[in-house]
Structures are given as C-alpha cells and as structure tokens.
N, C-alpha and C positions, 0 to 999 in steps of 0.2 A: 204555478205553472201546471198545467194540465198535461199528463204524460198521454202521447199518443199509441196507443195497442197495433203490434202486430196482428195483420189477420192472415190465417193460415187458405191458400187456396191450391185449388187441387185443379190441371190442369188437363182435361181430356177430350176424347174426340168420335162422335159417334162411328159405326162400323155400317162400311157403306154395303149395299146390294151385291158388287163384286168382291166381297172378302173373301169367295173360296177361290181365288183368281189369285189369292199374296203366293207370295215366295215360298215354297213349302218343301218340308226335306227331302232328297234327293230320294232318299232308300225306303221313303216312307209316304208318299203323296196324297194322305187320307181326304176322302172328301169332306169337307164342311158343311154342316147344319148351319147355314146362316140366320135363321131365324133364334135358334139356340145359344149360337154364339151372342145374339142382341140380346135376349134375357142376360145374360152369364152375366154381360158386361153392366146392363144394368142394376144387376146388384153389388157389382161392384161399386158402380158410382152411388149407389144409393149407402154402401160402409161405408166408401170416405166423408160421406155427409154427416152420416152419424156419428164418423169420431172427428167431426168439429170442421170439416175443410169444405170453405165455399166452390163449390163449384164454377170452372169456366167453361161450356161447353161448346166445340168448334162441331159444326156440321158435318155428316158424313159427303165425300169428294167422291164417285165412283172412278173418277182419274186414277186412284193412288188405291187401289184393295188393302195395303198396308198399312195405313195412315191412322189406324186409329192406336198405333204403338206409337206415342205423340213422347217416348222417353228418348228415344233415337234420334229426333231433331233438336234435342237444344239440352244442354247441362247451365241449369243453374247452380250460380255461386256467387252466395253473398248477395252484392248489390247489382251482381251482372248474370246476363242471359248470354252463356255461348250458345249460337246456330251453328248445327253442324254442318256436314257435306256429307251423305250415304254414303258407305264403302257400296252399296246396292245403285245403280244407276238412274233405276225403272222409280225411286224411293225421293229423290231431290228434288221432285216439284214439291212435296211435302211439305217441307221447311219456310213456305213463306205465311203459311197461314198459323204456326207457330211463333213464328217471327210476331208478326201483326199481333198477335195475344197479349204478348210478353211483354211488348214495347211498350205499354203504357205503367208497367209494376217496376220494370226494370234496364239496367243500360245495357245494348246489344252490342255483343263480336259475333263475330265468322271466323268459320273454319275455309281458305279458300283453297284452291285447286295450286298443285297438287295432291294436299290434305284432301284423306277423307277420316271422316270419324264419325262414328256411330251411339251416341247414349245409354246402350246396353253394355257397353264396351269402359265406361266411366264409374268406378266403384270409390264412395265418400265414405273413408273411415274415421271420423272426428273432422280433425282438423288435416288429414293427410288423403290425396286422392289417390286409386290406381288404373292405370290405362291397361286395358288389354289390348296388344298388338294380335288382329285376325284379319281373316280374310277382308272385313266389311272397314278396320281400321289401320291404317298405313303408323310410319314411321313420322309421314310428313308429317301427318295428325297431330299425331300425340307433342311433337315438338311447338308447333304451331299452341296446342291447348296447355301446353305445360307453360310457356311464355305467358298468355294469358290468365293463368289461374296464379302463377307468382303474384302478377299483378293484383288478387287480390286474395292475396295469403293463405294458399292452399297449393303447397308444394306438388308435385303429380311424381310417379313414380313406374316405370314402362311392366308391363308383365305380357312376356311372350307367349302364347299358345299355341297348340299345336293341332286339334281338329275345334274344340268347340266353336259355336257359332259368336258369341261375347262373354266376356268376361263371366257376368252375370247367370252365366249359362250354366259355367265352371263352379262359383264360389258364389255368396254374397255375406254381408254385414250385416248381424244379429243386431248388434248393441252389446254394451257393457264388455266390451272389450274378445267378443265371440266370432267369429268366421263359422259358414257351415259350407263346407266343399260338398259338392255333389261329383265331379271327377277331377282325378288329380291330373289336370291336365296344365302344369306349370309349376316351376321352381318353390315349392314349399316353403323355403327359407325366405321368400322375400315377404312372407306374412309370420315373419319368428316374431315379431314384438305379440301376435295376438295367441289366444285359445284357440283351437281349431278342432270342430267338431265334426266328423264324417257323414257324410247322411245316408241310413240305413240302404244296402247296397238291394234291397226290395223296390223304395220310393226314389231315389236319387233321379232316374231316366226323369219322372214326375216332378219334381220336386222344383217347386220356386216358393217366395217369400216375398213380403212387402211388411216390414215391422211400422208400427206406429206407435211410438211410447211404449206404453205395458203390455199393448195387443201386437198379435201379428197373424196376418190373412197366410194363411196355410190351405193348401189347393186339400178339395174334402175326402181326394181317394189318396193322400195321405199322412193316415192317421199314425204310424208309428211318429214320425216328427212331430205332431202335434204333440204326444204326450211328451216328447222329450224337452217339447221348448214349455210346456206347461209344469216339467217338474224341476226348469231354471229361471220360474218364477213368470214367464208369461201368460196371457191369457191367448189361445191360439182360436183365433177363427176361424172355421173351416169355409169355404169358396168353391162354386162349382168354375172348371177349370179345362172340361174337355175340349171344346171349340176351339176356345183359346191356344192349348197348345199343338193344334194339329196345326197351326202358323207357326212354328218355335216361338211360342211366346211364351209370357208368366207374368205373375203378378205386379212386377213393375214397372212393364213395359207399357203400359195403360193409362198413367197417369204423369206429368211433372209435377211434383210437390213442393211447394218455396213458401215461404212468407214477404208478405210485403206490407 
C-alpha cells in the first residue's frame, strides 16, 4: 500500500488598495504605507514557502480593507474548517471567500448569530484550545465553537480579557510546552499546566510570533526576543512588521495554516 503524504498548505490573502481604511486603534490611528505593507506581506508569504507550505492565495477584495487577516475567519481543527462570525461587523463579508478555500481540503461549520467569534481570539496548545472572550468574541461564540471542537477532540477552555484586542494579542504558544505573555491581561492560572515566559517589557507593545517547528518569525525591531527564543533552542527569523501592525495585527494573523 502506498502511504498517502500530508501536504502542509498555508492559507492567505492578498492586501487590497483600501488597507489604510481597516480598523485601527483608537488612541493610535497611524497612517499606513500600503505599498509597504504589500512588500511586508510579501515576504512573508514568500517564508512560509520556504519552510515548506503550499500556498493558497485569495485575491485582494477592496470591500473588506481587513481581509487579508484571513486567521480571523475560520479555525482549523483536524479534519474540519470552523467559519467564523466577526465580533467586527464591517469584517463578515470576509468569511465566504475563506469558506470557498477551505471546502475543497476540508469539512465546514459556522459559527452562527448570535455567536461571534474571531481567529485571533482561538489559541492551540497541543491537544487543548483556548478562547479568548473580547470585544470581537462573545460568550455565544465560544459555546457554539467549544461544541464543535469536542466534536473533534480538542476540548476549548474560555479565557476572559479585559482590554486586549484577542487572545493572541495577550499571549501566544511557543512550543515545547512554553507561553510568551506580552500583557498580563487574564487569569494566569488558567495556563498553570504551561512555562510562562514574560516578554521583555521594551518589545511586548511590538511583539508577535508565528513558530514553525524549529524556526519562529519574530517581528525584526524585536530583537531582545529573538535572542531569547534563540537561546531555547529556536532559530528566530526576523520579519519586517511595521505596516502590519498599524492594523493591530501580527504574524499570525496573515495566514491559516493546516494540512491536508
């Protein structure tokens, strides 16, 4: 019998003409270099190729200025694609051209009204998920995607916040059993089973991550985290990252990652 190979593919979405038009922080409404931000992202998509993952690439929509944060409409798990529902209003036409992506690798759910729930907001530790409940992700959400993920064996577990914008925003999953908080904006003790690393209280505002095996895409104005994830054995890539996060974005918001 001839074993069939998973192939690793990397889901993303170019950034349309209207990008400086997304959501942008309240207290901070920096203008965007849209042409910079298209570089940025292009080398992004041009690492994930490098470390192995086919590309899918959905068009830029100038409907949607947000849309090329393509992690926010759908959490894969396993053999299934949940499509979300924006906690963001302006952000739900989004989700069909996701949808349409997905459908052919994998089996689709919905998150429907009145769930919302946002991708940024969906943190995979192994085999355990955790939901941030925020502005962008209700209560209805998280129930709704906790039902669903039972179903295919990835328990979900609620984490309350208090101003960040997603989970992800707060915290994310190194590997090897590591958290790296950027604000401690929720119940510490509901990540007791893990290591929990602070991130230098200089880069934290900066600071996002996208691990891939041995490497991890580390934003390139900061380098104290670099050397820190490089002297627990990663290999840290540095990423240009400014365009990017005048959206509140970061490095995982740019891609769905799955195998199929």
């Amino acid at each position: 019998m001839v074993r069939k190979e998973n192939r690793r593919f990397a889901l993303v979405r170019e950034i349309p003409d209207t990008f400086d038009l997304c959501i942008k922080p309240r207290y901070n409404p920096q203008t965007i270099d849209v042409e910079l931000a298209r570089l940025q992202h292009r080398e992004y998509c041009s690492l994930l190729s490098r470390f192995g993952f086919s590309l899918i690439v959905l068009p830029a929509d100038r409907r949607y200025p947000d849309s090329a944060f393509v992690e926010d409409a759908a959490v894969v798990a396993g053999d299934t694609a949940i499509i979300t529902r924006p906690g963001a209003a302006a952000r739900r036409g989004e989700v069909e051209a996701v949808r349409n992506a997905l459908a052919p690798y994998k089996r689709i759910e919905q998150i429907l009204p009145p769930g919302c729930l946002e991708g940024g907001d969906v943190l995979q530790v192994e085999d355990r998920t955790f939901v941030g409940l925020t502005e962008r992700t209700n209560r209805h959400g998280f129930s709704q995607m906790a039902r669903l993920l039972r179903e295919t064996g990835f328990p979900a577990t609620p984490v309350p916040l208090k101003r960040s914008l997603h989970l992800k925003t707060a915290c994310n999953y190194l590997g090897r059993g590591l958290l790296v908080v950027n604000h401690l904006d929720f119940e510490i003790e509901i990540f007791s089973h893990l290591e929990i690393i602070r991130a230098d209280p200089s880069e934290a505002a900066r600071l996002s991550f996208l691990a891939l095996g041995e490497s991890v895409l580390v934003p390139d104005d900061c380098p104290v985290t670099a050397e820190e994830f490089e002297r627990r054995g990663w290999k840290a890539v540095p990423v240009g990252l400014s365009e990017i996060r005048k959206a509140q974005a970061g490095l995982t918001c740019m891609s769905i990652l799955f195998e199929a």
